[in-house]
Structure formats: C-alpha cells, structure tokens
C-alpha positions in Angstrom: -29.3 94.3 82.7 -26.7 92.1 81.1 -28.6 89.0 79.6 -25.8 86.2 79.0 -26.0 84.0 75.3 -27.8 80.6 76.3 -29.3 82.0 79.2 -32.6 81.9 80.5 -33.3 84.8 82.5 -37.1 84.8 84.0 -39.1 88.1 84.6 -41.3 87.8 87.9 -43.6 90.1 89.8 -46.8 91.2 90.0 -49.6 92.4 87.7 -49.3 95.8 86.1 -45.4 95.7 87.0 -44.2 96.2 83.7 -43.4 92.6 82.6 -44.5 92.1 79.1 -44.0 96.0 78.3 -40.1 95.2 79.1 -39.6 92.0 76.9 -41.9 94.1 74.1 -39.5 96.9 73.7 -36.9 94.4 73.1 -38.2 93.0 70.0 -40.2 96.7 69.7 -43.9 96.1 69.5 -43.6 99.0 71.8 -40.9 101.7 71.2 -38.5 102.5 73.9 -39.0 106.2 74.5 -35.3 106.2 76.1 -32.0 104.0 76.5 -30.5 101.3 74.3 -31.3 97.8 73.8 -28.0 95.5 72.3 -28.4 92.3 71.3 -25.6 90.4 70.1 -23.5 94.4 70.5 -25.8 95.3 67.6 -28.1 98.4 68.5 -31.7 96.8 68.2 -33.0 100.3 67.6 -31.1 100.9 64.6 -32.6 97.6 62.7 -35.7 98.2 60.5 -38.4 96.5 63.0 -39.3 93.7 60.5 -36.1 92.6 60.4 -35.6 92.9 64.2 -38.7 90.6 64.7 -37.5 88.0 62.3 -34.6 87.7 64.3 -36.2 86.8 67.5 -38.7 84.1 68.4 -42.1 85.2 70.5 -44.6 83.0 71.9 -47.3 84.3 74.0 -50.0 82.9 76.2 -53.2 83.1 73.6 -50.6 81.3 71.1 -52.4 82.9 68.0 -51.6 80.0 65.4 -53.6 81.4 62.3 -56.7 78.8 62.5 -57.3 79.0 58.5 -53.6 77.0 58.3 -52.0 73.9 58.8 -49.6 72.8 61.5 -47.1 72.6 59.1 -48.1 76.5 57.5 -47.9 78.0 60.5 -44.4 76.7 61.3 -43.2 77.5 58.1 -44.4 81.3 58.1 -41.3 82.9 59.4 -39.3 81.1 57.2 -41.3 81.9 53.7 -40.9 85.2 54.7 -37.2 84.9 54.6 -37.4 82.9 51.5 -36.1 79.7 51.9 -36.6 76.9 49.6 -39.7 74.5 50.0 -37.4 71.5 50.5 -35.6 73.6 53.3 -38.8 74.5 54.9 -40.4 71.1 54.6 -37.2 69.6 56.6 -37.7 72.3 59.1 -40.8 71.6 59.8 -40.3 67.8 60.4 -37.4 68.6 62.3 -39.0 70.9 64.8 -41.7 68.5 65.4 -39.9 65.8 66.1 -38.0 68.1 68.6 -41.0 69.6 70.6 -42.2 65.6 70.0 -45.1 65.5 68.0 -45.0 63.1 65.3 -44.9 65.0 62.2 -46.3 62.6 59.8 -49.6 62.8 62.1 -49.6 66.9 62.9 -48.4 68.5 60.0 -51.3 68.5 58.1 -53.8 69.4 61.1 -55.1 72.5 61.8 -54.9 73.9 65.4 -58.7 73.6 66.6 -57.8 69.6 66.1 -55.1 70.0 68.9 -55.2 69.9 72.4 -53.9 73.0 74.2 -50.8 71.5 75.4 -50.2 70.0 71.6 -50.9 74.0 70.9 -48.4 75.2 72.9 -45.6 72.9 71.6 -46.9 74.1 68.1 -46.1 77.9 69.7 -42.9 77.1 70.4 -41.7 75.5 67.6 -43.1 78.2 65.3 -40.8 80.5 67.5 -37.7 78.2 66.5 -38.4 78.5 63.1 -35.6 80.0 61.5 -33.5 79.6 64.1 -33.3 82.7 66.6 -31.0 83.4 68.5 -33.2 85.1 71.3 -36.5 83.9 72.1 -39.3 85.8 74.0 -41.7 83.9 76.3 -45.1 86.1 77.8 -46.5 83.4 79.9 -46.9 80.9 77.7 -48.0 78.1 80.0 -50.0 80.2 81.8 -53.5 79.0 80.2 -53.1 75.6 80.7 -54.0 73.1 83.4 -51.4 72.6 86.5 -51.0 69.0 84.8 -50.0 69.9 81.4 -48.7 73.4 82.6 -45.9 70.5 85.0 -45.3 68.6 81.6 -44.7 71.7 79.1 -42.3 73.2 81.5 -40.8 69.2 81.8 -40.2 69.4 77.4 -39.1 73.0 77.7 -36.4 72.0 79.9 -35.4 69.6 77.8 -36.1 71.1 74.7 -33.7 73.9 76.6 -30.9 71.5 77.0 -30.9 70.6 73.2 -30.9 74.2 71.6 -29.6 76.4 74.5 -31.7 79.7 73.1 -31.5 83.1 75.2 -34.2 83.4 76.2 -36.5 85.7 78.4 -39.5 84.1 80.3 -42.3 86.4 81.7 -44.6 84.9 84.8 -46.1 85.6 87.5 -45.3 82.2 89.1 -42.2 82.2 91.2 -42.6 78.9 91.4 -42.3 78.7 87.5 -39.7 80.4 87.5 -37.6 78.9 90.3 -38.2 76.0 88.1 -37.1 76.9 85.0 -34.7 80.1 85.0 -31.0 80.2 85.2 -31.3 83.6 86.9 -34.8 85.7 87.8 -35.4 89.3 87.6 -38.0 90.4 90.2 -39.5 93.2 89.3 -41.1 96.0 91.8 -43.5 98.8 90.0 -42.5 100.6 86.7 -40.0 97.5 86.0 -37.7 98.2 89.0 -35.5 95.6 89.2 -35.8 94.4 92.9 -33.3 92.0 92.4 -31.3 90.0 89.9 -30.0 87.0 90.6 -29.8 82.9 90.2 -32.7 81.1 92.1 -30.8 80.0 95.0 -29.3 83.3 95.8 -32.5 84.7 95.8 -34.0 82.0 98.1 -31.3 81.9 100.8 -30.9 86.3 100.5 -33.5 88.2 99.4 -32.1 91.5 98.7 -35.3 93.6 100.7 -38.5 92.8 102.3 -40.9 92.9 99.2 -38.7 90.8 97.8 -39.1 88.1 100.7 -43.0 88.9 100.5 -42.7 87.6 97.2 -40.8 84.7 97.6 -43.8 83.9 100.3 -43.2 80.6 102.7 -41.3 77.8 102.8 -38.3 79.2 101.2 -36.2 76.8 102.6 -38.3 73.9 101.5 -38.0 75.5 97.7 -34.4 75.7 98.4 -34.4 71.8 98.9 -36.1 71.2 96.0 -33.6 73.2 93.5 -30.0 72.6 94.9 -28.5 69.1 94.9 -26.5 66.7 96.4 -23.8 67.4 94.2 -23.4 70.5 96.9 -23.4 68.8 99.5 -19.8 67.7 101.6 -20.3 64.2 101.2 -19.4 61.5 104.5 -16.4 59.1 103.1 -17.2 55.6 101.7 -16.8 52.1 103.9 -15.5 49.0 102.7 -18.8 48.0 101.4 -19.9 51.1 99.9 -16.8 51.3 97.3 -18.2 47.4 96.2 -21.1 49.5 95.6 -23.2 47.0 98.3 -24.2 50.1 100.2 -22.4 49.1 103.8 -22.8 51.5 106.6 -26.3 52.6 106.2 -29.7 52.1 105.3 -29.0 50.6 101.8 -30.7 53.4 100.0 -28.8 55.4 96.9 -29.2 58.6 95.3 -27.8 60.2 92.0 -25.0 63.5 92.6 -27.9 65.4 90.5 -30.6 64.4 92.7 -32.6 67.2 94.7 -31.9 67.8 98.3 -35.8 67.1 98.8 -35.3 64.0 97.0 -32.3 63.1 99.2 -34.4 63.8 102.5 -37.7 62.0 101.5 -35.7 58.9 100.9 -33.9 59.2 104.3 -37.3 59.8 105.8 -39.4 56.6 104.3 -36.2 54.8 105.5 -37.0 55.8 108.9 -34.6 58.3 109.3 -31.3 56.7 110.7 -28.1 56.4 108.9 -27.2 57.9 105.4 -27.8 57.3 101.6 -25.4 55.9 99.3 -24.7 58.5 96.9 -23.6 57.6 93.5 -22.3 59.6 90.2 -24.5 59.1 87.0 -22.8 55.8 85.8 -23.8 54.3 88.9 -20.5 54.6 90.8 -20.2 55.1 94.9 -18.7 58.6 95.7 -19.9 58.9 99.2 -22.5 59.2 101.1 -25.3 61.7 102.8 -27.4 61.9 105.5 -29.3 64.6 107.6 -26.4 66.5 109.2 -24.9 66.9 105.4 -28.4 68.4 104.1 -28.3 70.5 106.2 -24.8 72.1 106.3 -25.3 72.1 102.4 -28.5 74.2 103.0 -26.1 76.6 105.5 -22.9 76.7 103.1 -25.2 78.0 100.1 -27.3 80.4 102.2 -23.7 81.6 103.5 -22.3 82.1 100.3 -24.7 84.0 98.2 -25.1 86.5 101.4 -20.9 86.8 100.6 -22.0 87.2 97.1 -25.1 89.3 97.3 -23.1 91.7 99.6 -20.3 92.1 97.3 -22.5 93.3 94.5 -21.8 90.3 91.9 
C-alpha cells in the first residue's frame, strides 16, 4: 500500500479485521513480525521507537488527555519532550486552539473533566498536531460521540484538513464516515486483506467482489449522489437570460459547480420537477445549467469510468 503525502486514506471493515493492529505497526506500539514500513523513503523500523512516535501524531477514541493537567499541558507534552522553548510552546498552544476553534484564552487553563466530549476531542487532535507531524494516525476517534457532534467533528476535521493537509490514516467502522471523509478507503477483509483500495466513488459505482458490495450495503447509488458533484456533470448550454444571470429557461433555481448531486436533485424536486437549475461557479457566475437527464448521465459516465479504471488495475 502506497499512502500518498496529504492524503487521507481511511481503513474500513469489520471488527476483529485487523484495523488498529495495521495503523499500530506503523508508528510500532506493535512490532511488525515481517515486511517494511517507509515513511517519507525512511525505513520506520530502523528509528529508535521514541523518536518514531514523536514523529507521528495519534489520537484514539478514549482520547487519554492526562486528567491531573491543563488544556494547555497536555498540548504542550510532545513538544517539551523535544525541548522547545516556553515562548515557542506557549504560541503553539494558542495557535492550535484557535485552529480546532476553541478560544484559547478560555480553555487553556481547564482541565479535561470541565470539557464536553466533543470539546475533548478537538483537544485530541490538537495534541496530535503538536509539533507538527507529518503523519497522523486516527483509531476511531469520533466513534464515542453522539451522531450530532460525531456530524460536526467530522464537519471541523474537514476543514481543519483543508488548512494543514496531514497524511493521514483514519480507522472506522463506518463506511459512511469514511465515504465522508477519505480521499481513498482501504476495505479490509480478515487478517487485513485488502479487499479493495480505492477513492470513494470508485468503490461505490465498482466494487471489486461481493463482500465488498455487502459492505457497501444499500443505496449505493444514493451515496454516490451525495459525494460527486455537479462540477461532473455535462452541463446544458446557457440562454439569453441565463448568461444576465436572470436564470431564463427554467425553474429559476441555482446551484454552486461544488454542490452535491443530491443537492442538485432535491432542489429540482421541491421545484416540482420540470426544467433545470441554473448552475453557477463559486463567484456567482452562470456556466450552464442541469436538470434530471444530466444527473443522471453524470451518475453513468463515473460508474463507466472507474469500471475502465478498476479493470485496468490503477
């Protein structure tokens, strides 16, 4: 497996799979027995552990911020050990709150049994980011939560994703977590078998063998819709009021170029479902339009083209 810099690749499958013993031989809380792990083209086994460890980020699902320290502490752990200079670590600190969005002038002096465990979680991550890693390693670590905060974490981590672009490996169970959040998903079969490798929407339009499909489940065409967007669709051509941006020659409804399919269809359908969207690039400009017949052709080219691709081995 070939894990690309600035990637997030997701690990999904069952329980007992092999998951979390996979990303742990990475960082080597467990010892590969055979094989070689690179990061970087550097031989991970060859490192002292310690210094391996420092080098990569890890939050898990329990969290395990030491209760007996502040916010502020347990962020700054990883980089005491590495002995930076107080000033250095205190502008660390601030800085990674600010970015996981916690005020820091109100959290850095709690402790973590005054925190929600959403506000936990954040606190997770950015102890992770701490001195700066340039892999991180994720074992469920929204998996505790509530579906409402577990829908907002993954919301910041996306974003938070944007911003510092981290390699990083997410373990769940959830393949709808990980449709969400990965750039490509490794589904794993027993003893870590990769079943398949692949981006999201390959996956979803060509599974690569039946327990592959069982685990995709249902209604993979309806995930489908709500990961690809309009931006792959073949657009219809503008009319005269359309490139005015007045939205002649439909139903006067817009969408983005980075909206979902799904997004684009439930607008079509609360309009009644005649005509077509005005679609529109992020600035607000007209640059065609969309309507049922394009959804779906865009839904047939992509399941069309990973097949090509998932047949040719890429």
């Amino acid at each position: 497996m070939d894990i690309r810099a600035g990637e997030l690749v997701v690990f999904v499958g069952p329980s007992g799979c092999g998951k979390t013993t996979t990303m742990k031989m990475i960082n080597r809380l467990i010892e590969p027995t055979s094989g070689s792990i690179t990061i970087g083209g550097e031989d991970a086994l060859a490192l002292p552990a310690d210094e391996l460890r420092r080098r990569i980020g890890y939050v898990i699902q329990q969290i395990g911020l030491m209760p007996h320290l502040t916010i502020a502490e347990n962020i700054a752990m990883v980089p005491k050990l590495l002995g930076w200079k107080k000033p250095r670590i205190q502008e660390r600190v601030d800085e990674l709150l600010h970015l996981v969005g916690l005020d820091p002038a109100t959290f850095r002096g709690r402790y973590p049994r005054q925190l929600s465990g959403g506000q936990q979680q954040r606190i997770g991550v950015a102890r992770a980011l701490a001195a700066d890693p340039p892999v991180m390693l994720m074992d469920e670590p929204f998996g505790a939560t509530d579906p409402i905060t577990r829908e907002r974490l993954q919301d910041e981590f996306l974003r938070l994703q944007q911003d510092i672009r981290k390699t990083i490996i997410f373990v769940t169970h959830d393949f709808e977590e990980a449709l969400r959040l990965g750039d490509r998903i490794a589904v794993l079969a027993e003893r870590s078998h990769i079943a398949q490798f692949d981006t999201p929407s390959a996956i979803l339009a060509a599974p690569a063998n039946d327990y592959v499909a069982g685990f995709i489940g249902s209604g993979a065409t309806l995930k489908r819709l709500a990961l690809d967007t309009v931006a792959a669709a073949e657009l219809l051509p503008l009319g005269g009021g359309d490139a005015l941006g007045k939205g002649g020659g439909g139903d006067g409804g817009s969408v983005t170029v980075g909206a979902s399919l799904r997004e684009a269809l439930d607008r079509l359908v609360a309009g009644g479902g005649e005509g077509s969207l005005l679609v529109t690039d992020e600035s607000g400009r007209p640059v065609g339009r969309i309507g049922f017949a394009e959804i779906c052709r865009a839904l047939d080219a992509a399941s069309t083209s990973d097949k090509v691709v998932a047949s040719r081995g890429v």
